[in-house]
C-alpha positions as CSV (number, residue, x, y, z in Angstrom):
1,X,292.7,-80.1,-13.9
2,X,293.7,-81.0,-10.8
3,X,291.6,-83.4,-8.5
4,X,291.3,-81.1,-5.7
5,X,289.7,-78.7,-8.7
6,X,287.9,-81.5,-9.5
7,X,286.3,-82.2,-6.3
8,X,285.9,-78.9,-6.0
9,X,283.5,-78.0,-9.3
10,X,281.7,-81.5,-8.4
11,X,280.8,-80.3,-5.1
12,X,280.2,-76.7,-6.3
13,X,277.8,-78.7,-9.3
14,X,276.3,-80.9,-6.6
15,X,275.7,-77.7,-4.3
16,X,274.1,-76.0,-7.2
17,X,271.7,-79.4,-8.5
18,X,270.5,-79.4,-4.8
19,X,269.7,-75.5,-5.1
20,X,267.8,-75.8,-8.5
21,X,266.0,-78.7,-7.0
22,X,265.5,-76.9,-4.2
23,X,264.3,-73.4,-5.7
24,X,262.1,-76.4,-8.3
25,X,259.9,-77.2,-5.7
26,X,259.5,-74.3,-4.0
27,X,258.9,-72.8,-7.3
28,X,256.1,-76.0,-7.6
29,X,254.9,-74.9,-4.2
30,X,253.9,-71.6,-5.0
31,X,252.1,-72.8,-8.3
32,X,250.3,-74.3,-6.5
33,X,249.7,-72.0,-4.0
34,X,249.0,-69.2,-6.5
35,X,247.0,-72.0,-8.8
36,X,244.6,-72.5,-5.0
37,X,244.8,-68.2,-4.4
38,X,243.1,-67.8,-7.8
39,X,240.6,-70.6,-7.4
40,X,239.6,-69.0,-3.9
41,X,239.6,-65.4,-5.7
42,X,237.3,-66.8,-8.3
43,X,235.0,-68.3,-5.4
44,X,235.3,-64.5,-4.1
45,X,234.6,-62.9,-6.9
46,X,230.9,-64.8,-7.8
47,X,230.1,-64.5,-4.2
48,X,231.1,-60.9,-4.2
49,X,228.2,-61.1,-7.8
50,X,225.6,-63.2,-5.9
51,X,225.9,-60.4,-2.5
52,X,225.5,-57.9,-4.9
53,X,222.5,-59.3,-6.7
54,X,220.6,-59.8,-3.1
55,X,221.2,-56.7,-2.2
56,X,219.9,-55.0,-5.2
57,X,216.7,-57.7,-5.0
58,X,216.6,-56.2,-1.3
59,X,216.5,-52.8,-2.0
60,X,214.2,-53.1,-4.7
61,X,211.8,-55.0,-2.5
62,X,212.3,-52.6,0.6
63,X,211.1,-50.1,-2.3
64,X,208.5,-52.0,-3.2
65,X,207.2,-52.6,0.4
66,X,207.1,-48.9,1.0
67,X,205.2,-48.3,-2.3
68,X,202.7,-50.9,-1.3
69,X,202.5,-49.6,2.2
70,X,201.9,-46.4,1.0
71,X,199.5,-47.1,-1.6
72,X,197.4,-49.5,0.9
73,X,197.6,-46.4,3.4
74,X,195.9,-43.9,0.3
75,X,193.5,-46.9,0.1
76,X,192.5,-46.9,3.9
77,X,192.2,-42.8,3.5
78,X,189.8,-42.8,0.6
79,X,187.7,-45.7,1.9
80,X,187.3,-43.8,5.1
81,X,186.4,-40.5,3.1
82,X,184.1,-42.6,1.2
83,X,182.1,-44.2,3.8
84,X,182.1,-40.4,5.3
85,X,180.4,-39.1,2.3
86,X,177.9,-42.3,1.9
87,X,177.2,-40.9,5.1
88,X,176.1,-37.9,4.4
89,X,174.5,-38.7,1.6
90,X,172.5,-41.3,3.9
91,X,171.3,-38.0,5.7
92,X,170.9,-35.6,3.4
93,X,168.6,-38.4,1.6
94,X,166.5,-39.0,4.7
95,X,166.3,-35.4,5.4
96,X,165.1,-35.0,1.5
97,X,162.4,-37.6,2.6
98,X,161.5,-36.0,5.8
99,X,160.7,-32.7,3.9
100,X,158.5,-34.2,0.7
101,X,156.8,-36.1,3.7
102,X,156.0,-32.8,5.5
103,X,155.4,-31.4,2.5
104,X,152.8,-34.1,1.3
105,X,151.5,-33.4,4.8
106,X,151.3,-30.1,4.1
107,X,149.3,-30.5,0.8
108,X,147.2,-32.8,2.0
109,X,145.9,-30.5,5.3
110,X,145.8,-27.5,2.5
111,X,143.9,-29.6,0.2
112,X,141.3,-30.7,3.5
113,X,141.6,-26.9,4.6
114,X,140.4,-25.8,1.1
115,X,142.8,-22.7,1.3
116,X,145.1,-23.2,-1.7
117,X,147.3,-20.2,-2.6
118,X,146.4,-19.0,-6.1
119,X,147.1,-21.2,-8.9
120,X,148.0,-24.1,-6.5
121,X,146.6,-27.6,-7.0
122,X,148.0,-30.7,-5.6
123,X,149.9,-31.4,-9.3
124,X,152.4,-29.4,-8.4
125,X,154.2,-31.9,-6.1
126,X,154.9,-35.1,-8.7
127,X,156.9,-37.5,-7.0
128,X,159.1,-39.4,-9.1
129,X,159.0,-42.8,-9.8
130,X,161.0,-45.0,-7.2
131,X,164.9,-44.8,-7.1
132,X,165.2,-41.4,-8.3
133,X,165.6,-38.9,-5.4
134,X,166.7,-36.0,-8.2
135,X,162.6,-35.4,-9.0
136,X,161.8,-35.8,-5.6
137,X,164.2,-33.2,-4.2
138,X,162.9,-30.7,-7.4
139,X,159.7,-31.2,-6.9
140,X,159.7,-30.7,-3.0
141,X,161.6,-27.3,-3.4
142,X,159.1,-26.5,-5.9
143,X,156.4,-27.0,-4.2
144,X,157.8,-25.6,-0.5
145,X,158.2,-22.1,-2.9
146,X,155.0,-22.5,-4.3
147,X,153.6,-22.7,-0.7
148,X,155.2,-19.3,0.2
């Protein structure tokens, strides 16, 4: 070989060393590069897990603050119904008392008058004992269609 071919396949050699060191670290370089892309994917990736897990926790608690929203509204409704009917109960009870008072009244101006109906004594009217408005209310109907 000649030395101009020489020269010519050392230059060619030293052109191509420089390439393949060269196309090395650029090759290195985008290791790396993809080494850091799939180190940020993984970051991604369990963020994109943990997003998803708060969101579920949120939507289960949205449902669960509706449920409790609705069930404390049912609540509210029935205690008002309930204190509507201890009402009326309250006055139905004193109106029960009103009437076995005018009906003791009654008795007792029949039993001073001395004009009983037939087969009527006083008896008929037994109050029960205390706390039990159920004899009271028989009784009083009892005795108000005895009086008729």
């Amino acid at each position: 070989p000649n030395p101009n071919e020489l020269n010519k396949i050392r230059f060619e050699r030293d052109s191509a060393l420089k390439k393949c060191v060269k196309l090395d670290s650029q090759l290195s370089s985008v290791k790396k590069s993809k080494e850091s892309t799939d180190g940020q994917v993984a970051k991604l990736e369990e963020e994109l897990q943990s997003l998803r897990l708060f969101y579920n926790l949120h939507q289960s608690l949205s449902q669960e603050a509706s449920l409790r929203d609705q069930f404390n509204t049912q609540v509210s409704e029935l205690t008002e119904r309930l204190k509507q009917r201890e009402a009326e109960l309250l006055a139905s009870q004193r109106e029960n008392d009103a009437l076995a008072a005018m009906v003791k009244r009654l008795e007792r101006q029949l039993t001073q008058s001395g004009t009983l109906p037939n087969g009527y004594s006083p008896r008929h009217y037994n109050p029960s004992p205390k706390g039990s408005r159920a004899g009271k209310r028989m009784s009083s109907s009892s005795t108000v269609s005895s009086l008729m």
